[in-house]
N, C-alpha and C positions, 0 to 999 in steps of 0.2 A: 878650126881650132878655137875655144873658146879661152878668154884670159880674161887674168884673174885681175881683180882693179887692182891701181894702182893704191897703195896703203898711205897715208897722211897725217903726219903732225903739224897741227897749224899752232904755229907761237904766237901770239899777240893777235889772238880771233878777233877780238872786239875792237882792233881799233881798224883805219879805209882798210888799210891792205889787207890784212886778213878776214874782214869780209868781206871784199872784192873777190878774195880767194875763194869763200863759202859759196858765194855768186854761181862761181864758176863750176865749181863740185855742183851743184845744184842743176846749174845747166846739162852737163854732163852725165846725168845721171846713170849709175852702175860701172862707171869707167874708176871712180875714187871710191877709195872706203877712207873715213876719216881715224883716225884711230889716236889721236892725242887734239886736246886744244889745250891749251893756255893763253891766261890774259892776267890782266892786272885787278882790279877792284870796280870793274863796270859787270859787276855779278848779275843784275839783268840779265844781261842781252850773252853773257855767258851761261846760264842757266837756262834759258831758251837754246840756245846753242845744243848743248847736254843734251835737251829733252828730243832736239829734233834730227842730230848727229850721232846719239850714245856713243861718242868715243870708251875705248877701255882705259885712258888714260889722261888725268887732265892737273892742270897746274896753275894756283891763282895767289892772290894774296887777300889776305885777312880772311875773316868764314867766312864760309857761305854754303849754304844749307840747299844740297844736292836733293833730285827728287829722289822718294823711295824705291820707285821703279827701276832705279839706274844703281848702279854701285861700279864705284872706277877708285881708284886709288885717288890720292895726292901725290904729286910730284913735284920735282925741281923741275924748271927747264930744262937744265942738263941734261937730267934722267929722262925726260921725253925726250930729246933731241937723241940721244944714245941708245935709247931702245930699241932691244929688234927687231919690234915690229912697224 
């Protein structure tokens, strides 16, 4: 029986723990689908994140200027954390 990954909102991607968490998604590869990140204003290393994760859903502060290739909403934490997917 094949199963389906397990689906993933990481809140606070950029700072240890949540890329301790990407780490691990990383290791594990095809077990996780990432489908939210959120961070705060380290738009870097969350924009790399984006490009290499395409979540459909992500949440930051202040702009920050998504690749064109990617299109994901804005969100609250909230709203990614309540999401149903």
């Amino acid at each position: 029986m094949v199963q389906r990954p397990k689906r993933l909102a990481i809140l606070g991607s950029t700072g240890s723990i949540g890329t301790q968490t990407l780490d691990v998604v990383r290791g594990l590869a095809g077990r996780f689908r990432v489908v939210g990140l959120a961070a705060g204003t380290n738009h870097e290393l969350l924009r790399a994140q984006i490009e290499e994760f395409k979540p459909e859903l992500v949440g930051y502060e202040g702009s920050l200027k998504v690749p064109h290739s990617i299109e994901c909403p804005r969100l609250s934490l909230e709203e990614i954390a309540c999401h149903p997917d």
